[in-house]
Structure formats: structure tokens, C-alpha cells
C-alpha positions as CSV (number, residue, x, y, z in Angstrom):
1,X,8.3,-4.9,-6.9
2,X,9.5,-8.1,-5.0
3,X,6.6,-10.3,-4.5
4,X,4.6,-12.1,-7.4
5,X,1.1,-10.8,-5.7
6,X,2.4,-7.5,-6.7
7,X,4.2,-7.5,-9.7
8,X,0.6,-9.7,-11.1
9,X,-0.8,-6.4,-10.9
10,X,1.3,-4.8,-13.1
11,X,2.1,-8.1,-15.5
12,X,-1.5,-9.2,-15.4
13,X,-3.6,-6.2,-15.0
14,X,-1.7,-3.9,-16.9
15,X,-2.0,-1.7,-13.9
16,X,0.9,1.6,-14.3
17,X,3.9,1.2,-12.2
18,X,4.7,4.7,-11.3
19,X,8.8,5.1,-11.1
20,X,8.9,9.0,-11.1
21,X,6.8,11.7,-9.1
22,X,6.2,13.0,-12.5
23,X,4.1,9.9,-14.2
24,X,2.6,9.7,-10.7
25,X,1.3,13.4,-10.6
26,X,0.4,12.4,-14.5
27,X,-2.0,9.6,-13.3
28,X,-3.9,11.0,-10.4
29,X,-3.8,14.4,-12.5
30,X,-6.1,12.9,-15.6
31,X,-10.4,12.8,-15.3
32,X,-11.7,10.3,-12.8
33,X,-10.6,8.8,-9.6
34,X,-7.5,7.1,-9.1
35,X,-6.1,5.1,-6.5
36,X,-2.5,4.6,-6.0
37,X,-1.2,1.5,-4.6
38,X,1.7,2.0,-1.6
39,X,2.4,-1.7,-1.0
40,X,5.5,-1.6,1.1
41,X,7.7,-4.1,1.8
42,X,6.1,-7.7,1.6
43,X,9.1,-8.9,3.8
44,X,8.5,-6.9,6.7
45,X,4.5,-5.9,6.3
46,X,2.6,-9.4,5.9
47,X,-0.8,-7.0,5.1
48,X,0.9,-6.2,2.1
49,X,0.1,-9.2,0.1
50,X,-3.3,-9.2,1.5
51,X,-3.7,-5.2,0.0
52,X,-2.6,-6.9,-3.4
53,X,-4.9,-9.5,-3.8
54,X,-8.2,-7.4,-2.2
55,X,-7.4,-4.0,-4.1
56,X,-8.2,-6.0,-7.7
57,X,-11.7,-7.3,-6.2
58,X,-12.6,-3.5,-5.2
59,X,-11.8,-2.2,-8.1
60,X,-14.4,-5.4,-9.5
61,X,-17.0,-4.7,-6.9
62,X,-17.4,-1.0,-7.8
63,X,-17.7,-1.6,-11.2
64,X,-14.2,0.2,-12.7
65,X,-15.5,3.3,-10.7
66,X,-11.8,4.0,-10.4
67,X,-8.6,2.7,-11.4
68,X,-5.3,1.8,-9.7
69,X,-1.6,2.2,-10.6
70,X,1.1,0.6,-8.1
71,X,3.8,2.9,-6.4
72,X,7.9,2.2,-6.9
73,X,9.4,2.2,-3.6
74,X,11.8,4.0,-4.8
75,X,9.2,7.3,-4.3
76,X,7.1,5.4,-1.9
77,X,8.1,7.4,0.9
78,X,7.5,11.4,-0.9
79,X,4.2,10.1,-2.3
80,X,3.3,9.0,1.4
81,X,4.3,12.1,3.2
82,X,2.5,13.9,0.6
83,X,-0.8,12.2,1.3
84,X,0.2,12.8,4.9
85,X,-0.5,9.3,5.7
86,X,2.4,6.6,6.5
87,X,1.2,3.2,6.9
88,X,1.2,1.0,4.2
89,X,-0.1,-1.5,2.6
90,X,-1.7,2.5,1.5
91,X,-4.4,3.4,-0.8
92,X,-4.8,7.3,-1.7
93,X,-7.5,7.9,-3.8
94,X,-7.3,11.2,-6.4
95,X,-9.9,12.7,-8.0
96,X,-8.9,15.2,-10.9
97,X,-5.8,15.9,-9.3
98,X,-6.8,16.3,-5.8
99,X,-6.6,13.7,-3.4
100,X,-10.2,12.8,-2.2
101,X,-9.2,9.9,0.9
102,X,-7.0,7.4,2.0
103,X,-7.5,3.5,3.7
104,X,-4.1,3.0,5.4
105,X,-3.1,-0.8,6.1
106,X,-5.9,-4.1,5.7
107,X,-9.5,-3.4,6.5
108,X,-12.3,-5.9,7.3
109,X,-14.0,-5.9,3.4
110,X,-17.3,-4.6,5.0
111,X,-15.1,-1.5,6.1
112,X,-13.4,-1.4,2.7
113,X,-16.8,-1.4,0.9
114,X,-17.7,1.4,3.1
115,X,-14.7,3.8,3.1
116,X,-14.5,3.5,-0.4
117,X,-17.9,4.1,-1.1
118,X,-17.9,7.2,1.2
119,X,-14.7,8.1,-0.7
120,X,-16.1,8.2,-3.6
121,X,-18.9,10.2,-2.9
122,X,-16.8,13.3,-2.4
123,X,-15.7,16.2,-4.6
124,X,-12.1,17.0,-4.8
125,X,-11.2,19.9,-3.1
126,X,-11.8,23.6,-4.8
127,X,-14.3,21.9,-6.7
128,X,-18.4,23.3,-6.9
């Protein structure tokens, strides 16, 4: 992690950093939702910064409804293309092991507020 906005949330927030697809598929896999953090590269995407100061005041607004661990880019691009979404800054959201949405790139916060509130309204998949 090469910007200070991101690294805070590991630091600061005590947020995972996920190195391995092994502690990833650990973290989305326990009780709950989780949302993992694909920042990209703050040098070339200036959203990403954005993504790492919002994602901290979504995760306020709905309460700790879910939490958040941030993605190595060293197995950025296998989680991505496992989530079959590419953009980043990328938030996939997991539920029990089963990933229940993504928000690709910087959204309006109305439009954050809504897709994550939609998001979390749904089952994970196989589940009555």
C-alpha cells in the first residue's frame, strides 16, 4: 500500500490487509458481510484516494453492518477477476462466503447509500 489514505486504514482502523488468496477466502468466508477493499493504484486512478476516505464513513453510516479488509496488489488482479468485475477503486461485498454485490469505482454518496443498502438486503446465493 503506497498512499497514506490507504495504509490509515490498516494502521488506524486495524482493518486486515489480505496478502494471500487464502486469508482473503478466510475473511469473506466467516459469519456476516464483508467488504473487500480493491484500491488500485493511487498514482494512476485519482478515485482511489477518494474510495479510501468514503469506504470508512459507510462502514459509520450503516452502523458496523459489515466490515472491510483492504486487498494487496499483489492478488488484486485474481480477486478482481473472481468477482468478475475490473474497475477499481472496487468494493465486493461477501456474505458467508458468497459474494452478494459489487460498487466498481466512486459513486455520488446518495448512490453509495443506496447500492449498499440494496446490497445488503440480499441473501448469498444457495441460501433459503
Amino acid at each position: 500500500m503506497s498512499h497514506p489514505l490507504i495504509s490509515r486504514l490498516t494502521a488506524d482502523l486495524g482493518w486486515p490487509h489480505l496478502k494471500t488468496l487464502e486469508t482473503t477466502g478466510a475473511f469473506t468466508s466467516r459469519p456476516g458481510v464483508h467488504c473487500l477493499f480493491i484500491p488500485g493504484d493511487p498514482g494512476k486512478n485519482l478515485e482511489t484516494t477518494d474510495a479510501a476516505v468514503i469506504l470508512p464513513e459507510l462502514v459509520q453510516a450503516f452502523q458496523g453492518r459489515f466490515d472491510c479488509a483492504v486487498v494487496d496488489e499483489a492478488i488484486d488482479y485474481e480477486v478482481r477477476e473472481a468477482a468478475g468485475v475490473f474497475k477499481t477503486p472496487l468494493l465486493i461485498f461477501f456474505r458467508d462466503g458468497a459474494q452478494i454485490g459489487a460498487i466498481p469505482r466512486v459513486r455520488d454518496w446518495s448512490d453509495y447509500l443506496a447500492r449498499v443498502t440494496h446490497i445488503l438486503s440480499l441473501e448469498a446465493e444457495g441460501a433459503a
